[in-house]
C-alpha positions in Angstrom: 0.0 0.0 0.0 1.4 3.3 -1.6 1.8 5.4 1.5 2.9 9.5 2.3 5.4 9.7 5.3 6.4 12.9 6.2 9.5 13.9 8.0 11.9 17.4 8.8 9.5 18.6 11.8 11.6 20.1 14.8 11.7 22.9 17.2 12.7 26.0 16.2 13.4 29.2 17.0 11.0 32.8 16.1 12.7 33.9 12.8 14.4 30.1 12.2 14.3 27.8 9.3 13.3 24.5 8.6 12.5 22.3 5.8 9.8 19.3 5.6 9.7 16.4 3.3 7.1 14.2 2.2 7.8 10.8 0.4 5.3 8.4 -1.4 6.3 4.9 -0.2 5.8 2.0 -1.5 4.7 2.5 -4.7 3.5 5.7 -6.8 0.1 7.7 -6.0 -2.4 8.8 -8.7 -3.2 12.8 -8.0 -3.8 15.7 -9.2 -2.0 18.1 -6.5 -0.1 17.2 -3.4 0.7 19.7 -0.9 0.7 20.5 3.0 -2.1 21.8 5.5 -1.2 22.9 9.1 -3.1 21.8 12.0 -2.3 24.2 15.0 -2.9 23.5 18.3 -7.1 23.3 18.9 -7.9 24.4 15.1 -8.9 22.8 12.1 -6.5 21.6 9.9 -5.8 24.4 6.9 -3.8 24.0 3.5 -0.6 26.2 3.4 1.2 25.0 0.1 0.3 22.7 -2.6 1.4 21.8 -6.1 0.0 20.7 -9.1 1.7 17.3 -10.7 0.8 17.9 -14.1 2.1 21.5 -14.5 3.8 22.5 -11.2 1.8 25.1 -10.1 1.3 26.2 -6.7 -1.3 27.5 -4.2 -0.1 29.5 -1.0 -2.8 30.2 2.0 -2.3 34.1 2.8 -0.2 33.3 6.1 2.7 31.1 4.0 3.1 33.7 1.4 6.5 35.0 0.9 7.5 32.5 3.7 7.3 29.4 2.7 8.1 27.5 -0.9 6.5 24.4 -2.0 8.4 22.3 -4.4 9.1 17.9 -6.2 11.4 16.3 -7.4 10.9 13.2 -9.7 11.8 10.8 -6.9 8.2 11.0 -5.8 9.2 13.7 -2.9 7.7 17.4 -2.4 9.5 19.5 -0.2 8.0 22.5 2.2 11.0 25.3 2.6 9.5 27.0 5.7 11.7 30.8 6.6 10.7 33.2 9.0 9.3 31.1 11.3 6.6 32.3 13.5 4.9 30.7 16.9 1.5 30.7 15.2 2.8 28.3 12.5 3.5 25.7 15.6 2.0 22.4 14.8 1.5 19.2 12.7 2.0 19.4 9.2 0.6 16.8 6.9 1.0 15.8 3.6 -1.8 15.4 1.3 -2.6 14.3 -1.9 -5.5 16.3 -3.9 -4.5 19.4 -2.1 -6.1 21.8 -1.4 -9.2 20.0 -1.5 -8.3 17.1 0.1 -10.3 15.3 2.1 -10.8 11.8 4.3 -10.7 9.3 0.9 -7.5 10.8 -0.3 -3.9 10.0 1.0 -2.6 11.6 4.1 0.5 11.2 6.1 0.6 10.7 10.0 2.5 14.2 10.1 5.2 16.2 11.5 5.5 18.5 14.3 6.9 22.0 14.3 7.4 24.1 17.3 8.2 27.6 16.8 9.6 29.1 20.1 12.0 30.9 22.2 
């Protein structure tokens, strides 16, 4: 079974860096866009940054803008290049395929946690 597995999720501090990858494993998925949605603590899961497969355009939520870069590489792997951290982007961040519509019958990963703090 053709699974997403996140990884790259640490603490950081106000200002710092970090970059998240997502890998399919096991096998290739069938999609459209893949991308990644932030859950922080207590709120709804929201996307952030996706990518279109066929042409390799992106979508940015209004918050990631200018901060964050979504990008794949043909080893089945899209990347989430995260700079200016801020505590409000604290918490998980999955990978999804069909983003940013995705929802329960499309592939998710079990995430990554981010912690954005002095």
């Amino acid at each position: 079974q053709v699974q997403l597995e996140e990884s790259g999720g640490d603490w950081v501090q106000p200002g710092g860096s970090l970059r998240l990858s997502c890998a399919e494993v096991g096998g290739r998925l069938d999609y459209i866009g893949i991308g990644w949605f932030h859950q922080a603590p207590g709120k709804k899961r929201e996307a952030v940054a996706c990518i279109s497969k066929r042409d390799g355009s992106t979508y940015y939520s209004d918050s990631a803008k200018g901060r964050f870069t979504i990008s794949r590489d043909n080893a089945k792997t899209v990347y989430l290049q995260m700079n200016s951290l801020k505590p409000e982007d604290t918490g998980g961040y999955y990978c999804a395929t069909e983003c940013p519509y995705s929802g329960p019958s499309d592939h998710w990963g079990k995430g990554t946690l981010v912690t954005v703090s002095s």
